[in-house]
PDB file of N, CA, C and O in Angstrom:
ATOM      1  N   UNK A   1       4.755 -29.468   4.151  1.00  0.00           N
ATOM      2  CA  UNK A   1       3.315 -29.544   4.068  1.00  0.00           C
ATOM      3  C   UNK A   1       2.811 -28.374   3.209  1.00  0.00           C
ATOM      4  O   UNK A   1       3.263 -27.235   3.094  1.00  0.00           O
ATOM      5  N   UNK A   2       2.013 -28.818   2.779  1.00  0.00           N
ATOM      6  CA  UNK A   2       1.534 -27.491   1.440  1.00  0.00           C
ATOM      7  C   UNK A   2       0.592 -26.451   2.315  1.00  0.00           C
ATOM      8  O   UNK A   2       0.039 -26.781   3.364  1.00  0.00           O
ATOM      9  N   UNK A   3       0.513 -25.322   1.796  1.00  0.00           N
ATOM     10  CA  UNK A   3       0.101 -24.362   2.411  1.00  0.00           C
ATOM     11  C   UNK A   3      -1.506 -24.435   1.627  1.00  0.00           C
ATOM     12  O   UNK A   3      -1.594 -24.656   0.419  1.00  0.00           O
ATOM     13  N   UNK A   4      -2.763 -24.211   2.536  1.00  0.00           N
ATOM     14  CA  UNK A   4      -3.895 -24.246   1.887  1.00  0.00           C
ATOM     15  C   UNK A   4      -4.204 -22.834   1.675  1.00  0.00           C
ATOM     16  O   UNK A   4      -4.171 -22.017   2.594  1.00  0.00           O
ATOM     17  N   UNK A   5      -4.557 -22.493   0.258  1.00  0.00           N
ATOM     18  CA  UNK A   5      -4.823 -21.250  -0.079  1.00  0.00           C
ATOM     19  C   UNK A   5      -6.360 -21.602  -0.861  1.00  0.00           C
ATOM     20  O   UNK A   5      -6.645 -21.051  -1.924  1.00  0.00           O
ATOM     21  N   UNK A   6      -7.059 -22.340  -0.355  1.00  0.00           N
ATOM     22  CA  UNK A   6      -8.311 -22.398  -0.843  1.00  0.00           C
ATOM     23  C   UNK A   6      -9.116 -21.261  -0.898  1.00  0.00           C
ATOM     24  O   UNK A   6      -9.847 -21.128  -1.879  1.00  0.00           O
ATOM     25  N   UNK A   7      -9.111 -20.104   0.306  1.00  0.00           N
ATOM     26  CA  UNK A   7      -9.745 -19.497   0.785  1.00  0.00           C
ATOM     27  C   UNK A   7      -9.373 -17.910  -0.022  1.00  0.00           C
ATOM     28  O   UNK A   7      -9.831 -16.790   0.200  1.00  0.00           O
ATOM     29  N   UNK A   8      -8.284 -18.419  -1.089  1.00  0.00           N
ATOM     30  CA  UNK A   8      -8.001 -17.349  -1.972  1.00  0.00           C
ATOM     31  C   UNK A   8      -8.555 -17.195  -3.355  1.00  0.00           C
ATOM     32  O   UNK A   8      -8.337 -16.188  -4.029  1.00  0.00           O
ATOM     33  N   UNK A   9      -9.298 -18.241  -3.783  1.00  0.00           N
ATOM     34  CA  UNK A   9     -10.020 -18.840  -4.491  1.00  0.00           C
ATOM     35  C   UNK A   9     -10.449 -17.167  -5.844  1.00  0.00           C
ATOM     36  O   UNK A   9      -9.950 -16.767  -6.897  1.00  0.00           O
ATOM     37  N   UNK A  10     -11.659 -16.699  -4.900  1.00  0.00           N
ATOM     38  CA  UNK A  10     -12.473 -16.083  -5.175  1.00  0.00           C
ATOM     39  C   UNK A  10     -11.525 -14.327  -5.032  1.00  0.00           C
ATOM     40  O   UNK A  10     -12.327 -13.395  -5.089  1.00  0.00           O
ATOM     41  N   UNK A  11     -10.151 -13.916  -4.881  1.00  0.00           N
ATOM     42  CA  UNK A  11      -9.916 -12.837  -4.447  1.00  0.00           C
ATOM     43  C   UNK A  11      -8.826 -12.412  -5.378  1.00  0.00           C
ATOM     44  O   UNK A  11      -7.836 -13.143  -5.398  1.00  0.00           O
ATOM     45  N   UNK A  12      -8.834 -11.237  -6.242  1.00  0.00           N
ATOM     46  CA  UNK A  12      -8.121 -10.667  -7.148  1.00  0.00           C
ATOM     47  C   UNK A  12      -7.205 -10.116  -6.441  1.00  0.00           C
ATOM     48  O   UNK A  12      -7.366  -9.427  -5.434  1.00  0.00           O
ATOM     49  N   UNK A  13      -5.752 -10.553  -7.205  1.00  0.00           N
ATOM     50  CA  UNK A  13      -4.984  -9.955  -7.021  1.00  0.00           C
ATOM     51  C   UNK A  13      -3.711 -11.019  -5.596  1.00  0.00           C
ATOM     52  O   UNK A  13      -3.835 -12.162  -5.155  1.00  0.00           O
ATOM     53  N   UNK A  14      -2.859 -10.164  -5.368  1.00  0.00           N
ATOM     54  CA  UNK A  14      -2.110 -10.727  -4.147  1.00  0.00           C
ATOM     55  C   UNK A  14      -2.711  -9.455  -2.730  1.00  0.00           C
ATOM     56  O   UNK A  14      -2.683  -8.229  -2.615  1.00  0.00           O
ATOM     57  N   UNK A  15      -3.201 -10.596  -1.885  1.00  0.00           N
ATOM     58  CA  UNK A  15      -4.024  -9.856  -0.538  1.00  0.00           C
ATOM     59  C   UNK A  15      -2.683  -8.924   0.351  1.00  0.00           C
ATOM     60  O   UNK A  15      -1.582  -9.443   0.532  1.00  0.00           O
ATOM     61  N   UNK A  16      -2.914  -7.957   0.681  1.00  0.00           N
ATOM     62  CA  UNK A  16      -1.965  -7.153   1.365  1.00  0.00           C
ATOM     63  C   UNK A  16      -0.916  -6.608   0.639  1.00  0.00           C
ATOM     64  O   UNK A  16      -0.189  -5.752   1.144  1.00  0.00           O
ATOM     65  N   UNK A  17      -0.736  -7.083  -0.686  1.00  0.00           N
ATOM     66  CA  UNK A  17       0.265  -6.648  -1.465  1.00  0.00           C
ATOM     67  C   UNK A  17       0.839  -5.118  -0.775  1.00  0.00           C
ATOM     68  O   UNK A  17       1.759  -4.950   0.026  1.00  0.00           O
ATOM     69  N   UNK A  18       0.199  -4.408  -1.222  1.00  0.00           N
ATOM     70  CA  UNK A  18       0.432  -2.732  -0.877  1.00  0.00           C
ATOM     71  C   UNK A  18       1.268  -2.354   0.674  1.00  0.00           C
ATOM     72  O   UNK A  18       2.296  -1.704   0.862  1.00  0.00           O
ATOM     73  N   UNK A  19       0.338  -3.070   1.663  1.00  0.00           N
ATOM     74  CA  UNK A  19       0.781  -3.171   2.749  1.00  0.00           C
ATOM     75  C   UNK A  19       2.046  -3.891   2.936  1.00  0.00           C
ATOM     76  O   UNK A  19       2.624  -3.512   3.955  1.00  0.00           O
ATOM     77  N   UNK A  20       2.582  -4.687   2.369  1.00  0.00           N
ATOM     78  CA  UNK A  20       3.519  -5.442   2.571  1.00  0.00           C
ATOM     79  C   UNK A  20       4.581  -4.937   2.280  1.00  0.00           C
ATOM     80  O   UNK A  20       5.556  -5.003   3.029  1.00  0.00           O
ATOM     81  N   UNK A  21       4.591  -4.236   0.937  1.00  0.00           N
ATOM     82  CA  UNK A  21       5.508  -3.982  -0.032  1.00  0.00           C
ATOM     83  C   UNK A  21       5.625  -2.304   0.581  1.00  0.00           C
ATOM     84  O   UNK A  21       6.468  -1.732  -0.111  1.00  0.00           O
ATOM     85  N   UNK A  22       5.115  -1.458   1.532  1.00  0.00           N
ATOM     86  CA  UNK A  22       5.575  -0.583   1.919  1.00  0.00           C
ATOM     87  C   UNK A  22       5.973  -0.836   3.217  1.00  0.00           C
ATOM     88  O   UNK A  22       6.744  -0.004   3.694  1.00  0.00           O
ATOM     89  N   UNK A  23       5.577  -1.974   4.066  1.00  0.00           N
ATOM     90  CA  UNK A  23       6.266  -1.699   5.169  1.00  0.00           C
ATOM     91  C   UNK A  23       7.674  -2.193   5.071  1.00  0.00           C
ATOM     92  O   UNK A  23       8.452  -1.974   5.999  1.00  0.00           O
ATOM     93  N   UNK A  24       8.046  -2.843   4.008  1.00  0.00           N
ATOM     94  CA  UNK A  24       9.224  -3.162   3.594  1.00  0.00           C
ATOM     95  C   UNK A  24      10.523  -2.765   2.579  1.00  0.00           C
ATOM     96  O   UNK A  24      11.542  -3.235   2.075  1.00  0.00           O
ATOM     97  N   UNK A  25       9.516  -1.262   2.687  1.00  0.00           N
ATOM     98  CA  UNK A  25      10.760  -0.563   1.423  1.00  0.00           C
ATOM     99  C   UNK A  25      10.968   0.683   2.792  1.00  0.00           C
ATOM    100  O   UNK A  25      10.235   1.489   3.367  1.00  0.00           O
ATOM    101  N   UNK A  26      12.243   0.309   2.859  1.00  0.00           N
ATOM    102  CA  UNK A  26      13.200   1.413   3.733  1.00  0.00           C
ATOM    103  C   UNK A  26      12.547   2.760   3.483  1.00  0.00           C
ATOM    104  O   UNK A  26      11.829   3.402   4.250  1.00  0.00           O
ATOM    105  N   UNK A  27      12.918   3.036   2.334  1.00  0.00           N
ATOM    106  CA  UNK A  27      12.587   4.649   1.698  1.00  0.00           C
ATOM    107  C   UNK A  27      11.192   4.924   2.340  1.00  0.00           C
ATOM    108  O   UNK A  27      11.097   5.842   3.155  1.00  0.00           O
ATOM    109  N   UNK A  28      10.026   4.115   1.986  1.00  0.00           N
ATOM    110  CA  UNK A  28       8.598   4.223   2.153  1.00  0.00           C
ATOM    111  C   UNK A  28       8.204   4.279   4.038  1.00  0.00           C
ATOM    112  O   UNK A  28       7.251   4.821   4.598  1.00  0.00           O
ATOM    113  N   UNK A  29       9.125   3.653   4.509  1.00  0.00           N
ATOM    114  CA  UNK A  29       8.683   3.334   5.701  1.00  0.00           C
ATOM    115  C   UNK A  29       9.007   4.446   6.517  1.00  0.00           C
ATOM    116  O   UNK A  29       8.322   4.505   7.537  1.00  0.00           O
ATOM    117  N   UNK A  30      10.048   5.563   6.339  1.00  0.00           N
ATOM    118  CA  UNK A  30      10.780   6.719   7.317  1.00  0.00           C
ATOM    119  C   UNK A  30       9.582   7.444   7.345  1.00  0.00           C
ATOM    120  O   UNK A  30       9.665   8.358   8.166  1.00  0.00           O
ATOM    121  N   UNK A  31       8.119   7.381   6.569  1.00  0.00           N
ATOM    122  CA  UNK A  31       7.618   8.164   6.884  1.00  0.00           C
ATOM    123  C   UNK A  31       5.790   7.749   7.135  1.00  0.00           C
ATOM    124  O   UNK A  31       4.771   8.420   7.299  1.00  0.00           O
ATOM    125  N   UNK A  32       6.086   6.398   7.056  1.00  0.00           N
ATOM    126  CA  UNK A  32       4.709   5.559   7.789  1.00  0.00           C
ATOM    127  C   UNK A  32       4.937   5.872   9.032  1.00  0.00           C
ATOM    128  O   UNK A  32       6.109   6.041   9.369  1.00  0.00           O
ATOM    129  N   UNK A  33       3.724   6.044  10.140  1.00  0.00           N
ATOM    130  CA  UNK A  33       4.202   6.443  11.405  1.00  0.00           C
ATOM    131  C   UNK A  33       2.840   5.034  11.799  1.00  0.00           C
ATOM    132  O   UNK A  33       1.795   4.541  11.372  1.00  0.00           O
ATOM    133  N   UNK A  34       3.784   4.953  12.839  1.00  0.00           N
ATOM    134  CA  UNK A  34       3.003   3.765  13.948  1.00  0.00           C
ATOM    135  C   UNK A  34       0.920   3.920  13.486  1.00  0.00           C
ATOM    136  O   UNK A  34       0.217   3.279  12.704  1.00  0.00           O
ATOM    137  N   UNK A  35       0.676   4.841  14.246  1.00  0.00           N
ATOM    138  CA  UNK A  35      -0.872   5.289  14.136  1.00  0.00           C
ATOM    139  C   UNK A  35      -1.105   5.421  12.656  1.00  0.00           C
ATOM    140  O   UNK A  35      -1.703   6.482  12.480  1.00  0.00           O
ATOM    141  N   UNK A  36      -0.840   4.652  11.237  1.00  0.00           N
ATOM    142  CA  UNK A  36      -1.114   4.813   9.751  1.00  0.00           C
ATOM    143  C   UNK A  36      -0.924   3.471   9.658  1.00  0.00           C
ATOM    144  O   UNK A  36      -1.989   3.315   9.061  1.00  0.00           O
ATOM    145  N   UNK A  37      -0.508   2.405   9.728  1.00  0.00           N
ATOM    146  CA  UNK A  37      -0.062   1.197   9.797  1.00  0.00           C
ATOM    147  C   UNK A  37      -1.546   0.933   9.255  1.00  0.00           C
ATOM    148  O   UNK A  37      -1.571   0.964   8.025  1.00  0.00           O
ATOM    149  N   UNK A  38      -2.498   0.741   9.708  1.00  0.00           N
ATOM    150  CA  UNK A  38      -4.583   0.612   9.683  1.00  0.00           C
ATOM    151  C   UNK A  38      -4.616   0.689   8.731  1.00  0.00           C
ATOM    152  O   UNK A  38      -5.207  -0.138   8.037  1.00  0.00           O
ATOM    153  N   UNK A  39      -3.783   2.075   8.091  1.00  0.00           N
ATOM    154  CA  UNK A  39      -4.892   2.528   6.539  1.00  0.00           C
ATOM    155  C   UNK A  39      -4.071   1.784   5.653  1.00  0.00           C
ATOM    156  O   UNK A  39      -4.414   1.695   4.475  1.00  0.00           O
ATOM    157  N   UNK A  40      -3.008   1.224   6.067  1.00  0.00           N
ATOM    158  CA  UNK A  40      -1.924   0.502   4.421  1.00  0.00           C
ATOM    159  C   UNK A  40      -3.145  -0.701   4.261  1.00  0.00           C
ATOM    160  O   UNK A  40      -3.068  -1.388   3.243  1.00  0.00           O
ATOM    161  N   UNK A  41      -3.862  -0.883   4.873  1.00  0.00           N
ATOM    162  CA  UNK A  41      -4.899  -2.077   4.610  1.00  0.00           C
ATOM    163  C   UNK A  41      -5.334  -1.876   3.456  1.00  0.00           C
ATOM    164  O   UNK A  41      -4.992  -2.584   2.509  1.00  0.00           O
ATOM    165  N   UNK A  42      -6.440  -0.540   3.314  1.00  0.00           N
ATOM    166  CA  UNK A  42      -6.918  -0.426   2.169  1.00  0.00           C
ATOM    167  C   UNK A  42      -6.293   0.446   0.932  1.00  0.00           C
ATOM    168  O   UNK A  42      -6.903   1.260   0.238  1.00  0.00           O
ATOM    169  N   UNK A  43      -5.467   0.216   0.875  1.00  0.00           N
ATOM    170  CA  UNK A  43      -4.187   0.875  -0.394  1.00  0.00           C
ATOM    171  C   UNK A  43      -4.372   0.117  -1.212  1.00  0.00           C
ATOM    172  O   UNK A  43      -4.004  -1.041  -1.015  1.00  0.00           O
ATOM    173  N   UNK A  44      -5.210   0.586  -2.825  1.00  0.00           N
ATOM    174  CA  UNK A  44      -5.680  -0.499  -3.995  1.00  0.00           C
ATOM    175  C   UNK A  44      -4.634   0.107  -4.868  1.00  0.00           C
ATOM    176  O   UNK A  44      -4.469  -0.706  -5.777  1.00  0.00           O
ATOM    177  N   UNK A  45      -4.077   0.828  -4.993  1.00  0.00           N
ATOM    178  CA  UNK A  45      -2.873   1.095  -6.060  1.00  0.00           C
ATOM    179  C   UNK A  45      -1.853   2.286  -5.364  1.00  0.00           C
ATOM    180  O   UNK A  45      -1.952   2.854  -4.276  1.00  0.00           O
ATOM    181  N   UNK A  46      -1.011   2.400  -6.258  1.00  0.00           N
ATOM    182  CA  UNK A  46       0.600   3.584  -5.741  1.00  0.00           C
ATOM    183  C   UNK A  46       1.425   3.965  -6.902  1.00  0.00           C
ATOM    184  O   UNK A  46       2.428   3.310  -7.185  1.00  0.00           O
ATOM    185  N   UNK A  47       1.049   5.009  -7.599  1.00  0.00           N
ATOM    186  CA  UNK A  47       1.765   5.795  -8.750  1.00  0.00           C
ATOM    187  C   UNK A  47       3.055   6.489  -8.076  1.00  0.00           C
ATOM    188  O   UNK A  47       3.411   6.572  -6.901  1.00  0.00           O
ATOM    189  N   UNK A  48       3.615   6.953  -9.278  1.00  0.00           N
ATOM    190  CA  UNK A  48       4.960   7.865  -8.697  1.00  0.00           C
ATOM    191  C   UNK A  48       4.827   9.002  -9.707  1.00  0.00           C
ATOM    192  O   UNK A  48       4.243   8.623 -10.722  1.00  0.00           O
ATOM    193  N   UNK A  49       5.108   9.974  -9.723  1.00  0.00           N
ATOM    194  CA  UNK A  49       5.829  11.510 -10.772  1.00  0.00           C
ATOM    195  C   UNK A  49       6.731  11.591 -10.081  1.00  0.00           C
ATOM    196  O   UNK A  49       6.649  11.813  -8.873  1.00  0.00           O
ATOM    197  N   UNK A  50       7.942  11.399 -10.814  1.00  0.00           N
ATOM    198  CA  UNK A  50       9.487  11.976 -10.945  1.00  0.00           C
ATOM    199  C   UNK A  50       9.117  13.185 -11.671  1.00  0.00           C
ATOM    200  O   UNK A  50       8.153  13.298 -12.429  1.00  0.00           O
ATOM    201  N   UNK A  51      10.077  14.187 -11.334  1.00  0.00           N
ATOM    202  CA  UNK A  51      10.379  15.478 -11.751  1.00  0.00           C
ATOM    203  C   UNK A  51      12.134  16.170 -11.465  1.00  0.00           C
ATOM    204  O   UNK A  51      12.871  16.163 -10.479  1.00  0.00           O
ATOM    205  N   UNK A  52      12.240  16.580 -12.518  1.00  0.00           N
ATOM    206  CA  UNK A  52      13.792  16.769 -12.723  1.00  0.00           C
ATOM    207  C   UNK A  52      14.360  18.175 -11.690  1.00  0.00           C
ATOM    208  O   UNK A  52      15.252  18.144 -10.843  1.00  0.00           O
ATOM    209  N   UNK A  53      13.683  19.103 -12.020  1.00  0.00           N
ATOM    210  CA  UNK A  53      13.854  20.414 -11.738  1.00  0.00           C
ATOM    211  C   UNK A  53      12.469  20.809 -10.654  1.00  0.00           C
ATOM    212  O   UNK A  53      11.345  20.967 -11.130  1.00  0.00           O
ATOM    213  N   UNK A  54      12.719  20.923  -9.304  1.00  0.00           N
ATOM    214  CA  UNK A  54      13.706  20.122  -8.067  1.00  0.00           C
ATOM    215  C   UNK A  54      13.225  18.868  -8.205  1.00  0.00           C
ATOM    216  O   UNK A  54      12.055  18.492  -8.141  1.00  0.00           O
ATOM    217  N   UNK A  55      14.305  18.188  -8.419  1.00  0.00           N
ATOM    218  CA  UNK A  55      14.571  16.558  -8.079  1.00  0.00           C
ATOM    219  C   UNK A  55      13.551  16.028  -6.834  1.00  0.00           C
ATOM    220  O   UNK A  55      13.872  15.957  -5.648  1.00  0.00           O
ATOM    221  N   UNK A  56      12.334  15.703  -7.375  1.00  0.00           N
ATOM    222  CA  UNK A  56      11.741  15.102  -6.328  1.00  0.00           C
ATOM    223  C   UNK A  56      11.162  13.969  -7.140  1.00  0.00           C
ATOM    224  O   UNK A  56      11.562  13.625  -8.253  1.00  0.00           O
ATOM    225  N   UNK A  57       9.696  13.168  -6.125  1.00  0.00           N
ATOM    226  CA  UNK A  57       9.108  11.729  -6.260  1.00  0.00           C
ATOM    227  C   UNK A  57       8.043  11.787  -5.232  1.00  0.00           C
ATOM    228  O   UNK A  57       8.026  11.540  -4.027  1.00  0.00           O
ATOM    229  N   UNK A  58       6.772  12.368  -6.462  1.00  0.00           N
ATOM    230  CA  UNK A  58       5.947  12.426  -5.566  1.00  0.00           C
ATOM    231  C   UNK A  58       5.381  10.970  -5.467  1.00  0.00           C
ATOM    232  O   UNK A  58       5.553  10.350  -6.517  1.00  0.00           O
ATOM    233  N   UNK A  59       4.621  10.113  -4.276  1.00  0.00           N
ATOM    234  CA  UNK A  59       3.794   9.149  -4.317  1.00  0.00           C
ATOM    235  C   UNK A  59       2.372   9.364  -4.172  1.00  0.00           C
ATOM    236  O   UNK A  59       2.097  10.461  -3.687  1.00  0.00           O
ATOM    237  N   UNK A  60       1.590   8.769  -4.402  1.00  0.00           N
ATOM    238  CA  UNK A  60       0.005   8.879  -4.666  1.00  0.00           C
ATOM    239  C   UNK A  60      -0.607   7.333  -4.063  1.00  0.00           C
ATOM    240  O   UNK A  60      -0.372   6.269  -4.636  1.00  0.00           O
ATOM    241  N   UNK A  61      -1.337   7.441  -2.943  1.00  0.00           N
ATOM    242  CA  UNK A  61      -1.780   6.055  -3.163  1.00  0.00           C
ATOM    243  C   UNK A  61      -3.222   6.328  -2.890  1.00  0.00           C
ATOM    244  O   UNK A  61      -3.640   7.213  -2.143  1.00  0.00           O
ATOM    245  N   UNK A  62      -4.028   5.371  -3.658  1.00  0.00           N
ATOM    246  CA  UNK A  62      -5.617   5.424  -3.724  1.00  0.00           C
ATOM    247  C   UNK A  62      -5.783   4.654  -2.885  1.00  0.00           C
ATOM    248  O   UNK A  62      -4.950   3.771  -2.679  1.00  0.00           O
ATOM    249  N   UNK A  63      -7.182   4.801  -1.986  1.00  0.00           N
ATOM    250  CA  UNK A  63      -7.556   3.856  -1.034  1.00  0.00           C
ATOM    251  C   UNK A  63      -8.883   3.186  -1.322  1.00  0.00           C
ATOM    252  O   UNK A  63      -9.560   3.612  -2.258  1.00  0.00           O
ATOM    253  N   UNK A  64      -9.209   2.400  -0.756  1.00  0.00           N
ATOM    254  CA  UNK A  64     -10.388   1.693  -1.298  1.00  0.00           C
ATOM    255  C   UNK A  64     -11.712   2.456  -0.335  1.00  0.00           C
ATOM    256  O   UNK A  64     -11.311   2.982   0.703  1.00  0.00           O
ATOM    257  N   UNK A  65     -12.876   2.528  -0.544  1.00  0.00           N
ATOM    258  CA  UNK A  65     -13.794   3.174   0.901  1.00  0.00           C
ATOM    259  C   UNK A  65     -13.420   2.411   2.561  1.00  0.00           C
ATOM    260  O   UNK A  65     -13.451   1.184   2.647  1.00  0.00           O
ATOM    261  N   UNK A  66     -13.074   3.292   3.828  1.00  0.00           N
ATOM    262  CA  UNK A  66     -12.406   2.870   4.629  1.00  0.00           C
ATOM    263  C   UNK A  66     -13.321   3.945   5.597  1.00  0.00           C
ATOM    264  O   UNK A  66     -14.037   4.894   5.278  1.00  0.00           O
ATOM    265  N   UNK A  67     -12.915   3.275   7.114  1.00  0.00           N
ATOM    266  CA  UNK A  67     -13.321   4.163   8.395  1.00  0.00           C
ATOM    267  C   UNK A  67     -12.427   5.500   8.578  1.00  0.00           C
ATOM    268  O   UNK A  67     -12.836   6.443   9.255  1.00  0.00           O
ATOM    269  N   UNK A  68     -11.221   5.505   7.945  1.00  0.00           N
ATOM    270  CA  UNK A  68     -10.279   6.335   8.195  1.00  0.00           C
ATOM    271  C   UNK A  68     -10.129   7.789   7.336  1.00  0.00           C
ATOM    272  O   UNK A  68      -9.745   8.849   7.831  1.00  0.00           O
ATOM    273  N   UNK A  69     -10.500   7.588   6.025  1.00  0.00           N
ATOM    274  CA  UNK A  69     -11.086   8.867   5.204  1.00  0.00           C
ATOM    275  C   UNK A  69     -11.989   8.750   4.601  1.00  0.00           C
ATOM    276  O   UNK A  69     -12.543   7.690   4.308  1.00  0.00           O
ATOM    277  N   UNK A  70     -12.424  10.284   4.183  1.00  0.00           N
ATOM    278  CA  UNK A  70     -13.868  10.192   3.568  1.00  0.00           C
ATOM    279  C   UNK A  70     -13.312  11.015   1.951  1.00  0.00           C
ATOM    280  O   UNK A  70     -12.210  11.537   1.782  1.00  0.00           O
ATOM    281  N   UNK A  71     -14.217  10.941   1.123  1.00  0.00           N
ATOM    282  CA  UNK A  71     -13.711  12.072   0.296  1.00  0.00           C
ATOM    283  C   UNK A  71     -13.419  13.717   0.042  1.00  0.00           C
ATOM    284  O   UNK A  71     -12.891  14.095  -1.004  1.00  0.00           O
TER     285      UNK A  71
END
């Protein structure tokens, strides 16, 4: 049976993307904690900087306006 996505009509982009795609990357998840789960809602993008010298990966994610931070 086909799935009705009528109601996606009008909405840019894939809905939850962000949320989805971090609660499902191993790496990303060791440091989502139970009580943050809320805010992956409004996560509108997620950059990275690699850096050689110390070997790290920072992440950045922008949020959309939310109950949970302010600026």
């Amino acid at each position: 049976m086909p799935t009705d996505v009528a109601y996606l009509k009008d909405t840019q982009g894939i809905p939850d993307f962000w949320q989805k795609a971090i609660l499902n990357n191993q790496m990303m998840l060791q440091y989502i904690r139970e009580k943050d789960r809320d805010t992956l809602n409004y996560i509108t993008n997620v950059t990275t900087v690699e850096t050689l010298e110390p070997p790290t990966i920072t992440v950045n994610l922008t949020f959309k306006e939310n109950e949970y931070f302010t600026n």
